[in-house]
MDTraj code that builds the backbone (N, CA, C; nanometers):
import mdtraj as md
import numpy as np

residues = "UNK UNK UNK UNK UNK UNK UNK UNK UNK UNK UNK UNK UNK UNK UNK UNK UNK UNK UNK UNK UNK UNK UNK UNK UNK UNK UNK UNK UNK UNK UNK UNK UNK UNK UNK UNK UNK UNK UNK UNK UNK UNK UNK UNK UNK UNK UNK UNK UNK UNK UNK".split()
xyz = np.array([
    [0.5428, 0.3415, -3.4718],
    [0.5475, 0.1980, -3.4517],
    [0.5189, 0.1618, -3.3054],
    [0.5892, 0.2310, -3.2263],
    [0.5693, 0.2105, -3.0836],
    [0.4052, 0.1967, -2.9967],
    [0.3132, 0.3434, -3.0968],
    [0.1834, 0.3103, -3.0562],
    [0.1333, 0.2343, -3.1013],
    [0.1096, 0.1886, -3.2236],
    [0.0787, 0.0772, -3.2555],
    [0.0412, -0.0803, -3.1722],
    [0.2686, -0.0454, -3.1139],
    [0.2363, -0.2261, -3.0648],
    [0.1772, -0.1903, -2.8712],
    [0.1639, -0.0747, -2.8463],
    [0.1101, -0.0561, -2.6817],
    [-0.0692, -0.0571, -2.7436],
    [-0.1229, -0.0282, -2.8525],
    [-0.2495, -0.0061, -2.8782],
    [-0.2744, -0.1427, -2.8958],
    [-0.1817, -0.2328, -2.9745],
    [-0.2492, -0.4171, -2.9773],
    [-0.2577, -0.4749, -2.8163],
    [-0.1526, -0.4520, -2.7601],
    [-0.1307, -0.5145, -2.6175],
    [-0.2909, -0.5238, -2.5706],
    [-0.3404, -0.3397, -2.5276],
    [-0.4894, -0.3111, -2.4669],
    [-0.5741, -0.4100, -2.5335],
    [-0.6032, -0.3808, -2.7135],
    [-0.7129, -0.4778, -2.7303],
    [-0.7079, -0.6277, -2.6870],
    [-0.6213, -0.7144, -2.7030],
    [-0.6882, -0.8627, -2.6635],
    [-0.6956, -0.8757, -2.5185],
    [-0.6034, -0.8416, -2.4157],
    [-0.6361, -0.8381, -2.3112],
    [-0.6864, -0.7819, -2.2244],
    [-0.7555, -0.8596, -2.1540],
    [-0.9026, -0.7718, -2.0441],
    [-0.8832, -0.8160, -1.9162],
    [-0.7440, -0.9239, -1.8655],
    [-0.7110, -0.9443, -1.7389],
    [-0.6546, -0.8423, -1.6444],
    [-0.6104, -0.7365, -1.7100],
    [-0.5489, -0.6607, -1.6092],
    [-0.6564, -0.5813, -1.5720],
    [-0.8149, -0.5347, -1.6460],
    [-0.8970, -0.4684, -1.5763],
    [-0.9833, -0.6060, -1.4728],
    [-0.9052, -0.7147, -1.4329],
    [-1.0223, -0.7778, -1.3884],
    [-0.9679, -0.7769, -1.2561],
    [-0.8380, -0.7075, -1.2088],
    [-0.8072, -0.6837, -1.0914],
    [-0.8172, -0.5526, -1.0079],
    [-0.8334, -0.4870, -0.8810],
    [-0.8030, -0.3956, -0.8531],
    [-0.7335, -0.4042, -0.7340],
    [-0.6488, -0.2646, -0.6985],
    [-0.5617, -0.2846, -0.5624],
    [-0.6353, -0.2422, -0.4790],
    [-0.6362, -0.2940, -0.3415],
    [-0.6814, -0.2465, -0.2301],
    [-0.5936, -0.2201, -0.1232],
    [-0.6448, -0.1117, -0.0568],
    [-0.5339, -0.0956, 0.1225],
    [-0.6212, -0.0967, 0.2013],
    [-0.5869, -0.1549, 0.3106],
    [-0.7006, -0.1274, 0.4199],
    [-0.5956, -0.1370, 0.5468],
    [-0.6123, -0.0204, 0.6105],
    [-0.5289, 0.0093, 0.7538],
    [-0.5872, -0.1127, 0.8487],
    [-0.4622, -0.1395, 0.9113],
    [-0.4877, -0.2331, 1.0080],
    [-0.4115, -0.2362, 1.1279],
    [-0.4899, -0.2517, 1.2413],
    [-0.3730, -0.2398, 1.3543],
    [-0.2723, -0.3649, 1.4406],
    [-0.1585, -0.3058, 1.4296],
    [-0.0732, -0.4526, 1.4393],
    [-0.0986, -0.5263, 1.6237],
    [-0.0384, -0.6450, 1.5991],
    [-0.0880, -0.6711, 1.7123],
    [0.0815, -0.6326, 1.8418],
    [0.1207, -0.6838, 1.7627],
    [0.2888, -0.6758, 1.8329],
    [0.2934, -0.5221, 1.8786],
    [0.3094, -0.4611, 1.8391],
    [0.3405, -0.2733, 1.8674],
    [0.2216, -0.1907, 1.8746],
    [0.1118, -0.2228, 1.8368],
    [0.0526, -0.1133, 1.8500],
    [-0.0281, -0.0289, 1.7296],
    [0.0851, -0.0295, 1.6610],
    [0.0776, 0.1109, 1.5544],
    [-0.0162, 0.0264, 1.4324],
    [-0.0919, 0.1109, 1.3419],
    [-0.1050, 0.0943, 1.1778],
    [-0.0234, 0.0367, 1.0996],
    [-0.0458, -0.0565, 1.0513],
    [0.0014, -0.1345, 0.9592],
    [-0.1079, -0.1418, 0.8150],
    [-0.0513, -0.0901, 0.6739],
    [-0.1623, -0.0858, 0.5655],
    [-0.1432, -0.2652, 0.4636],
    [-0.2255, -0.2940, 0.4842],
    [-0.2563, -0.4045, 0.3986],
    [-0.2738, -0.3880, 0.2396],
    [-0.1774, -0.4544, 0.1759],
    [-0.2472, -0.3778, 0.0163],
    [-0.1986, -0.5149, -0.0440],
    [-0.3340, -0.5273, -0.1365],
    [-0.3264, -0.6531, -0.1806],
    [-0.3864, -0.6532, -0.3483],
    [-0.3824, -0.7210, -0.4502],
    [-0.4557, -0.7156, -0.5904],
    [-0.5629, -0.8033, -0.5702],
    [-0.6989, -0.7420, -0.5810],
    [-0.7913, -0.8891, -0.5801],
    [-0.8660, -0.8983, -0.6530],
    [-0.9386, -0.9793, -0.7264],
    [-1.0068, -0.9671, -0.7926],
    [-1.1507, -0.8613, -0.8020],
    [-1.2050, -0.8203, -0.8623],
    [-1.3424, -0.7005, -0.9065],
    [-1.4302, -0.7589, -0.7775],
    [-1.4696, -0.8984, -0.8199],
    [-1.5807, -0.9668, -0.7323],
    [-1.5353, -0.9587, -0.5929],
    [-1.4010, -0.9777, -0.5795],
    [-1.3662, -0.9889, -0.4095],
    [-1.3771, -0.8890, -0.3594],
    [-1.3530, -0.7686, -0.3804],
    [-1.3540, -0.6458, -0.3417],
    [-1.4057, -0.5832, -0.1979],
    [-1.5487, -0.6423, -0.1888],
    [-1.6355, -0.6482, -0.0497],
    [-1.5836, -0.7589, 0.0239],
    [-1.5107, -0.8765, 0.0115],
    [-1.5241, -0.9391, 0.0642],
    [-1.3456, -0.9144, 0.1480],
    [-1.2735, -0.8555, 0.1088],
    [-1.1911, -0.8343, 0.1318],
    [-1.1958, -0.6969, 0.2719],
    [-1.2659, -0.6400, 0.2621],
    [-1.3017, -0.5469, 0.3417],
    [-1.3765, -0.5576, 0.4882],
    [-1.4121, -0.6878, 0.4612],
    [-1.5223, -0.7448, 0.5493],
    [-1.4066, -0.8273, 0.6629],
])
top = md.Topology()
chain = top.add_chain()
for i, resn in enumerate(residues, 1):
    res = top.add_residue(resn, chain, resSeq=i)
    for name in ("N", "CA", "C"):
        top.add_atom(name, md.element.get_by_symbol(name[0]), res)
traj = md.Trajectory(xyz[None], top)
């Protein structure tokens, strides 16, 4: 029963593949050190997030 209702969940929805996570190291301004940025953005943003 259990696979069943995790196998319906996947088919109708297609929002959770329309995100991906990103990190991008960044250096802080206060101290010095690396600070990692991680954010969910959309497929399309992906480059633009990097930029």
């Amino acid at each position: 029963m259990a696979k069943k209702a995790v196998a319906t969940l996947h088919e109708g929805s297609s929002d959770g593949r329309a995100y991906t996570k990103v990190i991008k190291m960044v250096k802080s301004q206060k101290t010095g050190a690396y600070i990692f940025d991680e954010r969910m953005v959309r497929n399309e943003d992906v480059q633009a997030f990097f930029k």
